[in-house]
matplotlib code that plots the C-alpha trace (Angstrom):
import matplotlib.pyplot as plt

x = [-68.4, -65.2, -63.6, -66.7, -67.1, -63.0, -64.1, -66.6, -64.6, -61.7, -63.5, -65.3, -62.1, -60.2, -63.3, -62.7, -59.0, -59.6, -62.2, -60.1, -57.3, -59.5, -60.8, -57.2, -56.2, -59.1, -58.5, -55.1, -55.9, -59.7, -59.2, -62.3, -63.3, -66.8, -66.8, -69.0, -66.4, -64.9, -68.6, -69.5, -66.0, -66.6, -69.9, -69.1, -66.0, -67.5, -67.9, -64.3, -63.2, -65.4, -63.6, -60.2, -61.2, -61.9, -58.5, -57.0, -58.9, -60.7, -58.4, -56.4, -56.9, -58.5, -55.8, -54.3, -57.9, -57.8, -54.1, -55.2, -58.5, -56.3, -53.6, -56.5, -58.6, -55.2, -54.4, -58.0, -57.4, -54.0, -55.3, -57.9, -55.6, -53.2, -56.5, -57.3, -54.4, -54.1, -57.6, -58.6, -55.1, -54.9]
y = [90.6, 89.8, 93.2, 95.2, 93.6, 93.6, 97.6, 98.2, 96.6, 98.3, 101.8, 100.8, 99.9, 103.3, 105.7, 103.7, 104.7, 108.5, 109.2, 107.3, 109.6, 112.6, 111.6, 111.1, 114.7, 116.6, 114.8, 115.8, 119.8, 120.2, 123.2, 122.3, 118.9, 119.0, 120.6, 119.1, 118.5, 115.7, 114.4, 113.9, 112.2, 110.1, 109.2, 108.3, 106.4, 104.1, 100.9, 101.4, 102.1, 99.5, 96.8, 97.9, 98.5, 94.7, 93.9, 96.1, 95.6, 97.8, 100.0, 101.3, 105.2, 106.5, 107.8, 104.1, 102.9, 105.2, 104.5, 100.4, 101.1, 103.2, 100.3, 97.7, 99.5, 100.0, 96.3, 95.5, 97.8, 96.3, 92.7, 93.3, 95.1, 92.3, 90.0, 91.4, 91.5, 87.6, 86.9, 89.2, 89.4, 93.5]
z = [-26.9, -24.8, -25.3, -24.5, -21.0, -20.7, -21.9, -19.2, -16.9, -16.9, -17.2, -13.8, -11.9, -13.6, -12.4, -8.4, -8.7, -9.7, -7.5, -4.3, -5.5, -5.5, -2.2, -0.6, -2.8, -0.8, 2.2, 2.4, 1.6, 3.2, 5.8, 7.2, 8.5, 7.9, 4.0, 1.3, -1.0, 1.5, 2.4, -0.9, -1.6, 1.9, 0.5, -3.5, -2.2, 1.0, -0.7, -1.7, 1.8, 3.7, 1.3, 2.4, 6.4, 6.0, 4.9, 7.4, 10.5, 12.6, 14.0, 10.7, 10.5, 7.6, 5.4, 5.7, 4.7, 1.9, 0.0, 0.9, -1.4, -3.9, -4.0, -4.2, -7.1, -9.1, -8.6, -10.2, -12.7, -13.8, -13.5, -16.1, -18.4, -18.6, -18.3, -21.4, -23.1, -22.5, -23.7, -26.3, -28.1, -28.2]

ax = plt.figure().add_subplot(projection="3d")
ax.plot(x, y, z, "-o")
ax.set_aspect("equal")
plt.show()
């Protein structure tokens, strides 16, 4: 039961660092600021972002925001993995 919610887990925090990396990817190459592609990005990855503006205080511009939510879902991910590995033994 332990390695299925270590499982899930993990999965969760991977799918927040590859869609903050997509969003920083198409952020970085959008020609236009107002595309779909970066709204829908802005949208899936908000939660992410308002979690990091937190840390980082109001005034931190948005690509800052972005690589601290990046840094902060790989840091999750990492800690589960070796969480993991300490509990379950694998």
């Amino acid at each position: 039961m332990a390695l299925r919610i270590f499982l899930l887990l993990r999965l969760i925090a991977f799918i927040g660092v590859i869609y903050v990396a997509l969003h920083i990817a198409v952020a970085r190459w959008s020609r236009r600021p107002g595309s779909r592609l970066l709204w829908f990005f802005e949208i899936l990855t908000a939660p992410l972002i308002r979690l990091a503006a937190r840390c980082a205080g109001p005034e931190a511009p948005p690509d800052r925001l972005r690589w601290l939510a990046l840094g902060g879902c790989v840091a999750v991910w990492a800690t589960i993995v070796l969480l993991e590995k300490i509990v379950v033994g694998r």
